[in-house]
N, C-alpha and C positions, 0 to 999 in steps of 0.2 A: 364425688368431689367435683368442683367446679372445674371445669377444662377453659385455659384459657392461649388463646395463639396470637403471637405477634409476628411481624416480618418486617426487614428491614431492606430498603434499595440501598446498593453501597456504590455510589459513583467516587468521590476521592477518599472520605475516609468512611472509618464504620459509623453509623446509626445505625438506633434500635426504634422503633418505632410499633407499639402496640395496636391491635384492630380485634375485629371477630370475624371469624372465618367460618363458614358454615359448609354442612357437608355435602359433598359432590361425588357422583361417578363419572369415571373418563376411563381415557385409554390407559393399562399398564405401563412400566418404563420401572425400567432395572436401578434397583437401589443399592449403594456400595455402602457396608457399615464401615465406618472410622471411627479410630475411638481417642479424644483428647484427653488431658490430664485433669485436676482439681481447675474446677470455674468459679469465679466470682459470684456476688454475689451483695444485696442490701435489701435492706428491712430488717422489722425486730423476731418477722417469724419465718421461719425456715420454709414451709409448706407455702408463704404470699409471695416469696423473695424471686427476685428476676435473676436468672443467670446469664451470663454472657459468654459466649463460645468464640473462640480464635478462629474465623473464617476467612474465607480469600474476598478479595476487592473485587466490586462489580459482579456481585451475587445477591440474590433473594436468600434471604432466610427467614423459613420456618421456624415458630418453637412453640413446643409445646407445654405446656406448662405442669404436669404433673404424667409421666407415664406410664403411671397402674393405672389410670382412669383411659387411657387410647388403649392400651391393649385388652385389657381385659372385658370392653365392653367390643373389641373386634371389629369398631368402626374404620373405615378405608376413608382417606380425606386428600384432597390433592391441589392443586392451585392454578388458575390459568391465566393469573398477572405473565407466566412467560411460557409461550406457544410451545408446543412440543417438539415441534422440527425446530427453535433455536436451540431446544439444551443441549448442552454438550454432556453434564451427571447429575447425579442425584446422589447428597452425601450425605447419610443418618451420624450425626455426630451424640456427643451423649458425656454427662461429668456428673458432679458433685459439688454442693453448695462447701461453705466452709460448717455452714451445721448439719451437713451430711446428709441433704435429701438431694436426691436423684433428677435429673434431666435430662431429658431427651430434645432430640432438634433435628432441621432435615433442611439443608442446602441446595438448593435449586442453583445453579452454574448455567449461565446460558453461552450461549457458543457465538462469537462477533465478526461478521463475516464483512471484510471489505472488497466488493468483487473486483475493484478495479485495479490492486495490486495483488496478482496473484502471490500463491505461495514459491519460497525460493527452490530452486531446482532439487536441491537436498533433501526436502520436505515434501515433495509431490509425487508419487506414483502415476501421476497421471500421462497422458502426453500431452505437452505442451511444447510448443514451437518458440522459439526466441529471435526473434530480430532487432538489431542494436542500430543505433543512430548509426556507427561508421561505418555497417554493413549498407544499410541504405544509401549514404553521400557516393558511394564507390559504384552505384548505380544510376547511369546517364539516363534517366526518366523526368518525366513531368510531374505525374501524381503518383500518389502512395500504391496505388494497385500495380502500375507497373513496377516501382521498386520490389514490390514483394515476388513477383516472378522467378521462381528459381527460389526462393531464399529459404521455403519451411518444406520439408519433405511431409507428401499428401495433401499440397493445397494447388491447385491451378488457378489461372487469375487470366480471366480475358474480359469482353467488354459485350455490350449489347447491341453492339451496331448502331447504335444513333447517336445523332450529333449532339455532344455534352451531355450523354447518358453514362446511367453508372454501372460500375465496375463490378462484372459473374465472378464472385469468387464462389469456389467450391471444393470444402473441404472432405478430403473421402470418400470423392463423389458425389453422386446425385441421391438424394435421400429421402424424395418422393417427387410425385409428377407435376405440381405447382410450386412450389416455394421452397428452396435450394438455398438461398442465401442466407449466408451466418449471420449474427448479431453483431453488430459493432457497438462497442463499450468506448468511449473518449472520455479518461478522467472521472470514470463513472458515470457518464451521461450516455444514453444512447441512443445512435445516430443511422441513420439510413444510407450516406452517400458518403464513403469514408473520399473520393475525388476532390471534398471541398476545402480537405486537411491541407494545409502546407507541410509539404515533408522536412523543412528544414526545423519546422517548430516539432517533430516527434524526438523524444528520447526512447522510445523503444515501442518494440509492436511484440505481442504474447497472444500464439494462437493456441487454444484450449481445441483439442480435439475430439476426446474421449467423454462417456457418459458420466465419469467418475468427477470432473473435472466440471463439468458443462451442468450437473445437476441442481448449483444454486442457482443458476438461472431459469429452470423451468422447462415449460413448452417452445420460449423465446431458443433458446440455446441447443434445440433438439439439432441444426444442422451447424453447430459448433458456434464459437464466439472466439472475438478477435480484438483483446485487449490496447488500447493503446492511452498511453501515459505522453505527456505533452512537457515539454521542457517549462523548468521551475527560474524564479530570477535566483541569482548565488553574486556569489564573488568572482568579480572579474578583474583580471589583472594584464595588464598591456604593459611595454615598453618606450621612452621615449629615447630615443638617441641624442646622445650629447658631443656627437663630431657637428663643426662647425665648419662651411667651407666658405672661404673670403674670395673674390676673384678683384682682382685689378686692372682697371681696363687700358690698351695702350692706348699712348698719346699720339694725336692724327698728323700734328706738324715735326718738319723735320728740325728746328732749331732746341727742340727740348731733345731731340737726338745727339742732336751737337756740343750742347749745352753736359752733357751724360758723359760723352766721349772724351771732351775738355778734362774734366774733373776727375777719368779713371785716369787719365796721361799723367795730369799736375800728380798724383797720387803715387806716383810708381810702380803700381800696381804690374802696369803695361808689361815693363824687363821684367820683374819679378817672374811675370808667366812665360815670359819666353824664356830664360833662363830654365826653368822647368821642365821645359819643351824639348829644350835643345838634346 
């Protein structure tokens, strides 16, 4: 019987989109069978009809369109619309039309790696170092390298002796005889002279130490990598004050003195306060 395969990119919602897929050899990778319920299904014949499987968002999907015909002739078929080191699995899903012919299908999940915000502390086995804006202000430095001085355990931070040179940092130590310096990540871009940062525009600095940590980045990140995320606009909220203070200035001649003194007398004010007094 005719073998046919579609797949579909799903960036917001589901598509199905049909192609021909031809057969390939590659490298192994572990497949998890899943098994869904009754699937959909249109046409007048059961064996033309397309099914449609409940999958997750922002996956390839495979399908195959009749599954005695892939297994039984024991062809191996694979795809490399998404590279092997993105997946994250591989899911054999599998139903039934509403006229009861069979389907099979296979799920490619790729894995979305943002390097520039690592994962949150709860989630990472790795080591990673954290440094916070307010731990840095509390530090009387000019540039970012001195701030970090003292702030992540296993990093030293000194300078290279010349004038507006940049900043030896060194995580771990020294990790070969030429090139010692980690990668610097800003915002996801990366940069060579972390000195040209303003430290007041960082919201936080993440130092990746370990292999576990360091290994989306490659050969770059073999002497560690040093995240830093840059302050975002938001909502900002100020005070104005609504004390008002009036001053009145005195008068420079003495007649409007006299003139003041006349008027508290005529008033009786005068006895009034001496009576008080008294």
């Amino acid at each position: 019987m005719k073998l046919l395969l579609g797949f579909a990119l799903l960036l917001l919602l589901n598509h199905s989109v049909a192609a021909q897929q031809t057969s390939r050899s590659g490298e192994l990778i572990s497949i998890l069978n899943q098994y869904f319920g009754s699937s959909t299904s249109s046409g007048s014949k059961a064996k033309q009809a397309q099914r449609t499987f409940s999958i997750k968002s922002d996956s390839l999907f495979i399908y195959f369109y009749d599954p005695e015909d892939l297994f039984n002739k024991g062809e191996y078929r694979d795809t490399n619309a998404i590279p092997l080191g993105q997946l994250e699995k591989v899911v054999v899903v599998s139903g039934r039309s509403a006229e009861g012919a069979a389907g099979v299908g296979i799920q490619f999940i790729p894995r979305f790696i943002e390097p520039s915000i690592p994962k949150p502390r709860s989630d990472n086995n790795g080591a990673v170092g954290e440094v916070s804006a307010q731990n840095l202000s509390q530090v009387a430095a000019g540039t970012l390298s001195q701030k970090m001085t003292g702030q992540v355990a296993g990093v030293t931070v000194g300078n290279d002796n010349s004038p507006g040179g940049a900043a030896m940092v060194r995580i771990r130590g020294f990790g070969s005889i030429n090139s010692n310096s980690p990668l610097y990540v800003v915002d996801g871009v990366p940069i060579s002279n972390i000195n040209t940062i303003n430290p007041n525009d960082i919201e936080s600095v993440n130092v990746l130490k370990d292999p576990s940590t360091t290994a989306i980045y490659g050969v770059r990140g073999a002497n560690g990598v040093v995240l830093i995320k840059t302050k975002t606009g938001g909502t900002t909220t100020f005070k104005i004050p609504d004390e008002i203070l009036h001053q009145k200035p005195l008068p420079y001649t003495l007649w409007v003195y006299g003139k003041k003194a006349k008027e508290f007398k005529n008033s009786g004010m005068g006895e009034k306060i001496l009576e008080l007094l008294k």
